[in-house]
VEXVEX-658907 format. One line per 5 residues: number of its first residue (from 1); their letters; for each residue x, y, z of N, C-alpha, C, O, CB. Coordinates in steps of 0.05 Angstrom, whole numbers. Glycine has a CB too. Layout:
! residues N
NUM) a) X,Y,Z,X,Y,Z,X,Y,Z,X,Y,Z,X,Y,Z ~ ...
This chain:
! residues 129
1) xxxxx) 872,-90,-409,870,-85,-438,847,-101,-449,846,-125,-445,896,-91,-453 ~ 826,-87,-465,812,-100,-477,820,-124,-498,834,-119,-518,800,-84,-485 ~ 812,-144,-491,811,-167,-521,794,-172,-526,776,-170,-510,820,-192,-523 ~ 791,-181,-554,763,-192,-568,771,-218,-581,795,-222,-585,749,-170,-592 ~ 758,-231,-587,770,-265,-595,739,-274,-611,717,-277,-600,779,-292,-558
6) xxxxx) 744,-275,-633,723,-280,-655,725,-315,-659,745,-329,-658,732,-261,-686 ~ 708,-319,-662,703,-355,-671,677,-360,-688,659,-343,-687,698,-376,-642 ~ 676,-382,-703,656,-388,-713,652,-391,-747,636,-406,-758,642,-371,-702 ~ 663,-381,-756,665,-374,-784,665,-397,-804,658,-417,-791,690,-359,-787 ~ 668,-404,-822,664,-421,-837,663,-419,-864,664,-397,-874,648,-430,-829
11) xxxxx) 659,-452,-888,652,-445,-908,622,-462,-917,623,-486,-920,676,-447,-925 ~ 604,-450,-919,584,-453,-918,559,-445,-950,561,-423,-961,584,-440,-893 ~ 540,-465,-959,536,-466,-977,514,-446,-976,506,-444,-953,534,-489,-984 ~ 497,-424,-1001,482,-402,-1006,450,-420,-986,440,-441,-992,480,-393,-1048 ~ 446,-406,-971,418,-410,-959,421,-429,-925,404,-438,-909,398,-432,-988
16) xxxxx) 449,-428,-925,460,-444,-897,461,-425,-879,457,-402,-886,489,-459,-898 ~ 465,-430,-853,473,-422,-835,502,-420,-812,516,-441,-812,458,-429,-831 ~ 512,-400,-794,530,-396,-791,524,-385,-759,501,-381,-750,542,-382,-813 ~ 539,-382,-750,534,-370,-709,570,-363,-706,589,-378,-704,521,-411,-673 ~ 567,-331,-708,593,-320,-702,601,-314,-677,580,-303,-670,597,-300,-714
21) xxxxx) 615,-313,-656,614,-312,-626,639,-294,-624,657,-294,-641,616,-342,-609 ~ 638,-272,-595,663,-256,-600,660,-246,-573,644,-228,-564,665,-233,-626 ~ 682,-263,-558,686,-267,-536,695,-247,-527,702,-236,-548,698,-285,-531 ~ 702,-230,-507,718,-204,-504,718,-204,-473,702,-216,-461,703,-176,-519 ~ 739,-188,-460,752,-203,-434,775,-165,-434,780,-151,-453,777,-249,-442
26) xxxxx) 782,-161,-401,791,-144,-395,781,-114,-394,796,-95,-398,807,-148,-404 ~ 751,-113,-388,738,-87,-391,729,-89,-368,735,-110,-357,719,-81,-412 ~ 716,-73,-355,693,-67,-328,669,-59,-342,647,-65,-333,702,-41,-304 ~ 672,-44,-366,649,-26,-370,621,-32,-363,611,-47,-379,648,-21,-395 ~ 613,-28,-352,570,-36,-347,564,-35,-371,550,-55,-372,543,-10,-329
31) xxxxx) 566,-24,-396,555,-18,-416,578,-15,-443,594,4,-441,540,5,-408 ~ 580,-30,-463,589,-27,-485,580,-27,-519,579,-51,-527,603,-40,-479 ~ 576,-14,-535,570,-16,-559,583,-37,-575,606,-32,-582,573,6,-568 ~ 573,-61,-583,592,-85,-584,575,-85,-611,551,-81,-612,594,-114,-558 ~ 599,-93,-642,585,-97,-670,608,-108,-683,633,-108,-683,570,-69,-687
36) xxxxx) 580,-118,-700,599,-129,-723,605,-119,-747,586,-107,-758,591,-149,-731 ~ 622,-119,-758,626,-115,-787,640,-132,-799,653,-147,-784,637,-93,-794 ~ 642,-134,-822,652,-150,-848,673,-127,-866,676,-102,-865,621,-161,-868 ~ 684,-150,-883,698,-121,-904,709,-153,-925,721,-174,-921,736,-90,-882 ~ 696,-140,-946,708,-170,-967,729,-148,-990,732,-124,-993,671,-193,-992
41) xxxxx) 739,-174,-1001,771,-166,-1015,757,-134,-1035,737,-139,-1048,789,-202,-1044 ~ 766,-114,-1037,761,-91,-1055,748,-76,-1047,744,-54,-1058,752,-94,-1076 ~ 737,-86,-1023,705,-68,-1023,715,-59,-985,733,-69,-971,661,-98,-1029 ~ 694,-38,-978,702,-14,-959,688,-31,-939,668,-45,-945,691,22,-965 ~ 699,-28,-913,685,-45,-888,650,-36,-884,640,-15,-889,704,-35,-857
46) xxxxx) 640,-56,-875,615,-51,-879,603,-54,-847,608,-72,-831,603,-72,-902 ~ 593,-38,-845,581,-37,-806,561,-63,-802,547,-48,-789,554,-1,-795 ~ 550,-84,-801,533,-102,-800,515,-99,-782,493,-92,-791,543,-122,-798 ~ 515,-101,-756,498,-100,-737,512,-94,-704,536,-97,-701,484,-127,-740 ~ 501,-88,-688,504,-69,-664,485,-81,-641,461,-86,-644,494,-36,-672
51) xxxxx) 501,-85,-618,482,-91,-597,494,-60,-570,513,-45,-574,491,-133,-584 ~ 478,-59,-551,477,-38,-538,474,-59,-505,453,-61,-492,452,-14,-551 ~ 504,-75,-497,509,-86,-476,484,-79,-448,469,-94,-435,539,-75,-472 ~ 489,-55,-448,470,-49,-425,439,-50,-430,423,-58,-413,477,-22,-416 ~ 434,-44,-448,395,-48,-457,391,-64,-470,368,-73,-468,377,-28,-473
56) xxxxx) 405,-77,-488,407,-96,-509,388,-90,-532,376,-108,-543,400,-122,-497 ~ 384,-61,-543,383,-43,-560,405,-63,-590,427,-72,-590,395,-11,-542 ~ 387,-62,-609,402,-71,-633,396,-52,-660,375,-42,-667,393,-101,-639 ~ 412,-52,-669,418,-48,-694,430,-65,-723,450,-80,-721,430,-33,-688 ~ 416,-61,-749,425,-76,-767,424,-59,-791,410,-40,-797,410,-101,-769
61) xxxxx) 444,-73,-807,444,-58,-833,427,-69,-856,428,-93,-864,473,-55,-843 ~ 413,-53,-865,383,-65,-892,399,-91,-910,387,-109,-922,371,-28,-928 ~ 420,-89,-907,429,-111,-925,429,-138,-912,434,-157,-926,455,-105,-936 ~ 424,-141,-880,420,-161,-862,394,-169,-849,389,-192,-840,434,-158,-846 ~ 378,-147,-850,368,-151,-835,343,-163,-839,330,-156,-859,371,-135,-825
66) xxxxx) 334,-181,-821,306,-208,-827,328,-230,-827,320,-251,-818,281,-208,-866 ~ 351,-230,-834,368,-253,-833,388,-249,-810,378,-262,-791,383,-258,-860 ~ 403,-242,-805,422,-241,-782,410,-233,-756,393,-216,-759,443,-224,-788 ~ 415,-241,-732,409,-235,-702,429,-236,-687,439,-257,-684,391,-252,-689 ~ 441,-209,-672,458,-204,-662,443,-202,-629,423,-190,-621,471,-181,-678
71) xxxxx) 464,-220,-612,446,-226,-588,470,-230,-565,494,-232,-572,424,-257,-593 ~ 465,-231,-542,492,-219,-524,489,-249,-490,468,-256,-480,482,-168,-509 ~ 513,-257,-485,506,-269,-458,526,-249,-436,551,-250,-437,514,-306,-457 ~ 515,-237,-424,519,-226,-403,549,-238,-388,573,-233,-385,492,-229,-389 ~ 531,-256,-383,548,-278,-362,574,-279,-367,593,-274,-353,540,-308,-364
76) xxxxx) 573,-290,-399,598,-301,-419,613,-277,-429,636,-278,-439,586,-319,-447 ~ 597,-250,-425,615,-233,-439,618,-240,-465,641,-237,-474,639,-232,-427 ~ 600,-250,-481,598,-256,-510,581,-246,-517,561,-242,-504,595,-278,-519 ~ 587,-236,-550,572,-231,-563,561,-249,-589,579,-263,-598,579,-211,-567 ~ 542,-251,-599,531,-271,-622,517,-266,-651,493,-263,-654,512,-285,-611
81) xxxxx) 530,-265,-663,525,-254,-687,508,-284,-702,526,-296,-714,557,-242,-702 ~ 484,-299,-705,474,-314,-722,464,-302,-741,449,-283,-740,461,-328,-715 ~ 471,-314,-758,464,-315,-786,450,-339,-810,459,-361,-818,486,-310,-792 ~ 428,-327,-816,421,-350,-833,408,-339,-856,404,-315,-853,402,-370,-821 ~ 401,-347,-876,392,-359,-907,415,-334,-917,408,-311,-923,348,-357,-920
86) xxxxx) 444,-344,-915,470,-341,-923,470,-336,-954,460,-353,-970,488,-366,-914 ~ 482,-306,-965,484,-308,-992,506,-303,-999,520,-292,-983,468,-295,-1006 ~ 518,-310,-1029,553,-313,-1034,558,-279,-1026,582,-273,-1025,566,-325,-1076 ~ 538,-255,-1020,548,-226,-1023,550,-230,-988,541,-210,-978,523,-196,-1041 ~ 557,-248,-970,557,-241,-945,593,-251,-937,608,-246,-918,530,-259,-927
91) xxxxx) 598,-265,-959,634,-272,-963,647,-253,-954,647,-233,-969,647,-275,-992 ~ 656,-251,-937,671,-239,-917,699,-240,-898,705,-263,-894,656,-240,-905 ~ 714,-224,-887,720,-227,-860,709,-202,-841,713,-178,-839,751,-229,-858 ~ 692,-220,-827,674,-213,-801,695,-207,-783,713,-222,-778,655,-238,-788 ~ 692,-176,-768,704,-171,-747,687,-160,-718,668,-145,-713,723,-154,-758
96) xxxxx) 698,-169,-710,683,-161,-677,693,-136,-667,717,-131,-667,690,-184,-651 ~ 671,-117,-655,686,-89,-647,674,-82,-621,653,-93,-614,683,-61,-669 ~ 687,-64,-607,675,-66,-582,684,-35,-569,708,-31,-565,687,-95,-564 ~ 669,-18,-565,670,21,-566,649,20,-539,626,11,-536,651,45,-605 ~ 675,36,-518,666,29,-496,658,62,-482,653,70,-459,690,8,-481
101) xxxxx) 662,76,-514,641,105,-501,616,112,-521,599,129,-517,663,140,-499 ~ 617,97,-543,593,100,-549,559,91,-543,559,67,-537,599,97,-564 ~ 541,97,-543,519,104,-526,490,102,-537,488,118,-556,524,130,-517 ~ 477,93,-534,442,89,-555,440,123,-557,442,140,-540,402,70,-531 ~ 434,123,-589,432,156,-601,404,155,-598,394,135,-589,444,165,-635
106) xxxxx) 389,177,-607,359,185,-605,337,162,-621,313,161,-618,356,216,-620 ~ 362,143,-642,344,126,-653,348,102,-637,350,82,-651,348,122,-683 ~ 349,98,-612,351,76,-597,376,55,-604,375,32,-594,326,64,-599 ~ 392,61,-616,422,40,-615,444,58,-614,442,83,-613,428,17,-644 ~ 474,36,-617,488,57,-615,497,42,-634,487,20,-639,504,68,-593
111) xxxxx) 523,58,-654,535,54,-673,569,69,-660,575,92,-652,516,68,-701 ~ 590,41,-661,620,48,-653,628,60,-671,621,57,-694,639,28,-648 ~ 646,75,-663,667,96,-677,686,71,-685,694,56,-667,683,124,-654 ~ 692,67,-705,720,48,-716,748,61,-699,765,49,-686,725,53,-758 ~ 747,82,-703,783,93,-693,785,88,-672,807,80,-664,794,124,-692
116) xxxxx) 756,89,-651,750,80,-622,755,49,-614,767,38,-594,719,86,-617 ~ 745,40,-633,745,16,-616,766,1,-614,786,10,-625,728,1,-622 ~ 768,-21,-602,771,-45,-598,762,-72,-616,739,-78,-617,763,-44,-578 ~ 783,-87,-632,782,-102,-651,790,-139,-636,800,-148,-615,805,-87,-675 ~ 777,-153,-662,791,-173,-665,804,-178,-681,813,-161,-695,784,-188,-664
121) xxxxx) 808,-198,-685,829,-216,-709,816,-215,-726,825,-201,-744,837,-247,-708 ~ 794,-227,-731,770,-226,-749,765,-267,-760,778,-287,-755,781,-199,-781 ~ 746,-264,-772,742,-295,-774,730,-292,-802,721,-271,-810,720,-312,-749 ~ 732,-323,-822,721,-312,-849,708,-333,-855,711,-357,-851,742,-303,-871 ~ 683,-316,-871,659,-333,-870,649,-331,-898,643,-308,-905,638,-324,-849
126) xxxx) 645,-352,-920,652,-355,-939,628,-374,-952,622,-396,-942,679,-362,-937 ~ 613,-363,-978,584,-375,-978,588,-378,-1009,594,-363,-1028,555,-355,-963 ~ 579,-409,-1004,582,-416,-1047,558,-417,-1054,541,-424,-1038,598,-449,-1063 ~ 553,-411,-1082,526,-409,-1093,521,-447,-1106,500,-454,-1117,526,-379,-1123
């Protein structure tokens, strides 16, 4: 059975930095669409960023991107979500997902199906102005 195990999270001041990690264990797959998302209190989950296990193909959402780097160790079977110049709209719980049939589309990444995947607990990461 797939697990995912999120760490890292914190409370951290507007323009700081943060390194989310999301360990995941019980797959074979050669290749998995591994991302992050967030979802803060009221508001609808938000897709963040996307790595593509086998090419290491990424994806980010305009609201991250130049700031967050989503980056993968093989070895460790981790994934790494860093993050920096942190703003109070990134207040969150960060969840780790992991969609082990989705596939780099024609725009070179892949993006997981939510119903598909594989979750964590989630970790919460929390930024004061």
């Amino acid at each position: 059975q797939v697990q995912l195990f999120e760490s890292g999270g914190g409370s951290v001041q507007a323009g700081g930095s943060l390194r989310l990690s999301c360990a995941a264990s019980g797959y074979t797959y050669s290749s998995v669409c591994m991302a992050w998302f967030r979802q803060a209190p009221g508001k609808e989950r938000e897709g963040v960023a996307s790595i593509y296990t086998g090419s290491g193909s990424t994806y980010y959402a305009a609201s991250v991107k130049g700031r967050f780097t989503i980056s993968q160790d093989n070895a460790k079977n981790t994934v790494y979500l860093q993050m920096n110049s942190l703003e109070p709209e990134d207040t969150a719980m960060y969840y780790c997902a992991a969609d082990p049939i989705a596939i780099e589309d024609f725009d070179g990444y892949c993006l997981p199906s939510p119903a598909r995947s594989y979750w964590g607990q989630g970790t919460q990461v929390t930024v004061s102005s």
